[in-house]
C-alpha positions in Angstrom: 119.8 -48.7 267.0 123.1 -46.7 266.0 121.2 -44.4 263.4 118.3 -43.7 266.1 121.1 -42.6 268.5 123.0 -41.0 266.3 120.4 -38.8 265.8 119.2 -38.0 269.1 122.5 -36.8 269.9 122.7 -34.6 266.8 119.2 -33.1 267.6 120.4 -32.8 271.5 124.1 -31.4 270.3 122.2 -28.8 267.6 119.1 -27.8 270.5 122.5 -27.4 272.7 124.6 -25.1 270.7 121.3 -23.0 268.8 122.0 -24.3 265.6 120.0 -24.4 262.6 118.6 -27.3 260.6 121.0 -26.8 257.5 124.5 -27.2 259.8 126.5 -30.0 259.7 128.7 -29.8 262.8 125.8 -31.6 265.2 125.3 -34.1 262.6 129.7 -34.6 262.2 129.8 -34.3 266.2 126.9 -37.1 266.9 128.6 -39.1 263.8 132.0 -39.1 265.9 130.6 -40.2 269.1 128.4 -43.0 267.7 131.5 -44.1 265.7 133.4 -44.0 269.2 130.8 -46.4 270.9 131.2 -48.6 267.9 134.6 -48.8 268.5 134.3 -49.3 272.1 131.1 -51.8 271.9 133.3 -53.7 269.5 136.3 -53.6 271.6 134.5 -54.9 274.7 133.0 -57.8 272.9 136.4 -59.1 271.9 138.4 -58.3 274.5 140.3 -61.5 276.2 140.6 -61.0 279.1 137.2 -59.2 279.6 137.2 -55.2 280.5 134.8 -53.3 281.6 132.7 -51.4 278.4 132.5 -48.0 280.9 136.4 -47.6 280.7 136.5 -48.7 277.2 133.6 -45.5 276.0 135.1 -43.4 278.4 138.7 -43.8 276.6 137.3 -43.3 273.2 135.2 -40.2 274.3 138.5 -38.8 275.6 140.1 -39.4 272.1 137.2 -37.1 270.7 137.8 -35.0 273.5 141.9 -33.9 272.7 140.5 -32.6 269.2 
C-alpha cells in the first residue's frame, strides 16, 4: 500500500511540475511524504491517550513544509 502511494504521488508531483521520467526530485518529494504518513500512521496507533491521525499528518506535512 505505501509503494502504490508512494508512487501515485511521484507520478502526480512529476505531471504537476512538467518533469521528465529520468528526475529524481518527484520520486525524493513523494518518498518524503509517504515517510511522513508512516510516521504519523505509526504515531496515531500508539498514542495513549488517543489523538486524532488528521492533526498528527497535518503536523508532519508542516515539518516537510519549513524545508
Amino acid at each position: 500500500m505505501r509503494a502504490a502511494m508512494q508512487e501515485a504521488l511521484s507520478a502526480a508531483i512529476r505531471d504537476r511540475l512538467g518533469l521528465p521520467a529520468e528526475s529524481l526530485l518527484p520520486d525524493v518529494i513523494g518518498g518524503a511524504v509517504a515517510a511522513a504518513c508512516d510516521v504519523a500512521s505509526h504515531r496515531w496507533l500508539y498514542a495513549d491517550p488517543p489523538v486524532p491521525l488528521r492533526s498528527l499528518l497535518e503536523e508532519a506535512l508542516r515539518h516537510l513544509a519549513d524545508y
